[in-house]
Every structure is written in structure tokens, then in C-alpha cells.
C-alpha positions as CSV (number, residue, x, y, z in Angstrom):
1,X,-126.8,-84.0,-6.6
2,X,-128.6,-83.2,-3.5
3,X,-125.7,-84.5,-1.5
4,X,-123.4,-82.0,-3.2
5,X,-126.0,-79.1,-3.1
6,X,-126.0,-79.8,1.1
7,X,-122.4,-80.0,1.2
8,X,-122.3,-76.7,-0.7
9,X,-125.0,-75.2,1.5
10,X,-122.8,-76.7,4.8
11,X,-119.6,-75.0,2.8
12,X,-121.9,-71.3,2.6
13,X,-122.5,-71.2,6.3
14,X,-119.2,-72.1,7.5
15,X,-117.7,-69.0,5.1
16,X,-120.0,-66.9,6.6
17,X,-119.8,-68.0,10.4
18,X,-115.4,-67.3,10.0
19,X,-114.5,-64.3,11.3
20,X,-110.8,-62.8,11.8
21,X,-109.4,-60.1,13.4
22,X,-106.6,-57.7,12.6
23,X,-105.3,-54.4,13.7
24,X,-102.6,-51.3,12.9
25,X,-101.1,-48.6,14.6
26,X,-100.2,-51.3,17.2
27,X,-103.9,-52.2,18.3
28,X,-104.9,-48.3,17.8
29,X,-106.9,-49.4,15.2
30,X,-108.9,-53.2,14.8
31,X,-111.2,-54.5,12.5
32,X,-113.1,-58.0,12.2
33,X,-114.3,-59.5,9.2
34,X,-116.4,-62.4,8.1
35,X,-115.7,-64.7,5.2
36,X,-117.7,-62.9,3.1
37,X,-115.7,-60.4,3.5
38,X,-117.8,-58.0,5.1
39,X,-116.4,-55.5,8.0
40,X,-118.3,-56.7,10.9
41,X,-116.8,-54.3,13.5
42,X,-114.2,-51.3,13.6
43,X,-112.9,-50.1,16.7
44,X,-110.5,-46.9,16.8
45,X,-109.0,-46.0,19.9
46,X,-109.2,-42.2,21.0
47,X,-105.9,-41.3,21.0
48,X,-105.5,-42.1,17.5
49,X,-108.1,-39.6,16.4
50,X,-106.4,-36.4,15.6
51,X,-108.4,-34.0,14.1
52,X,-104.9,-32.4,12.2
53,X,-103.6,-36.0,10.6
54,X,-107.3,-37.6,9.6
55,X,-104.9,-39.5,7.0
56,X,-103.0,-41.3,9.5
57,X,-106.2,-42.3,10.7
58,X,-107.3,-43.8,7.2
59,X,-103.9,-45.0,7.1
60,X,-104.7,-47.3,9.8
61,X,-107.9,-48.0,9.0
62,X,-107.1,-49.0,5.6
63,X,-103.8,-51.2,6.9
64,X,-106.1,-53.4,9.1
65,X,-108.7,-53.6,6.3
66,X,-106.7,-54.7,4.5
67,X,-104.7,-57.4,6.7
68,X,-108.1,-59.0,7.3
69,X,-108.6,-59.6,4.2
70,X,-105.3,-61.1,4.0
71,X,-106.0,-63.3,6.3
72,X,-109.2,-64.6,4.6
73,X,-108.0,-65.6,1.3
């Protein structure tokens, strides 16, 4: 039991040290994850932020979201 509670435990941290990377908008807009699925960065390039088309923006932003999680599961 304790053997499968440390392999479980060495299971936990290596979810939570994976990370991935994914982007939209053709890098415009990136995003890394960690296995926990939790956004551990967002980065938007300024010439994707138009103040007339914020839903292109959340467009993005919600395509490479999405792909990270993707590539997680």
C-alpha cells in the first residue's frame, strides 16, 4: 500500500510539473498550461488587440485554450 500511495504521489507531481504550449492567430495569441489544467501563462501580441473586433480576440484566446487542453488529455 505504501508503495502504491508513493507511486501515486510520484504520478501527482509529474501531472503537475507537464506543461504544453499552444497558440492561434498564427502565434498572435499563446497560452501554456500545466497538467492540471491550469493556464499558467497568456501572451497576446499587440497587433492583435483591436479595440473594434474584441471577439476576434476571444476568438483566439479561446482557440489556444482550448488546443492546450487538447494536447493534455
Amino acid at each position: 500500500a505504501q508503495k502504491m500511495k508513493a507511486d501515486l504521489d510520484k504520478a501527482q507531481e509529474e501531472v503537475e510539473a507537464f506543461e504544453t504550449e499552444a497558440q492561434a492567430g498564427g502565434g498572435m495569441v499563446r497560452v501554456r498550461m500545466n497538467g492540471k489544467f491550469h493556464l499558467v501563462s497568456l501572451d497576446i501580441e499587440k497587433e492583435v488587440v483591436n479595440p473594434d473586433d474584441i471577439e476576434m480576440l476571444q476568438d483566439l484566446v479561446r482557440a489556444a485554450v482550448n488546443e492546450a487542453v487538447v494536447r493534455i488529455e
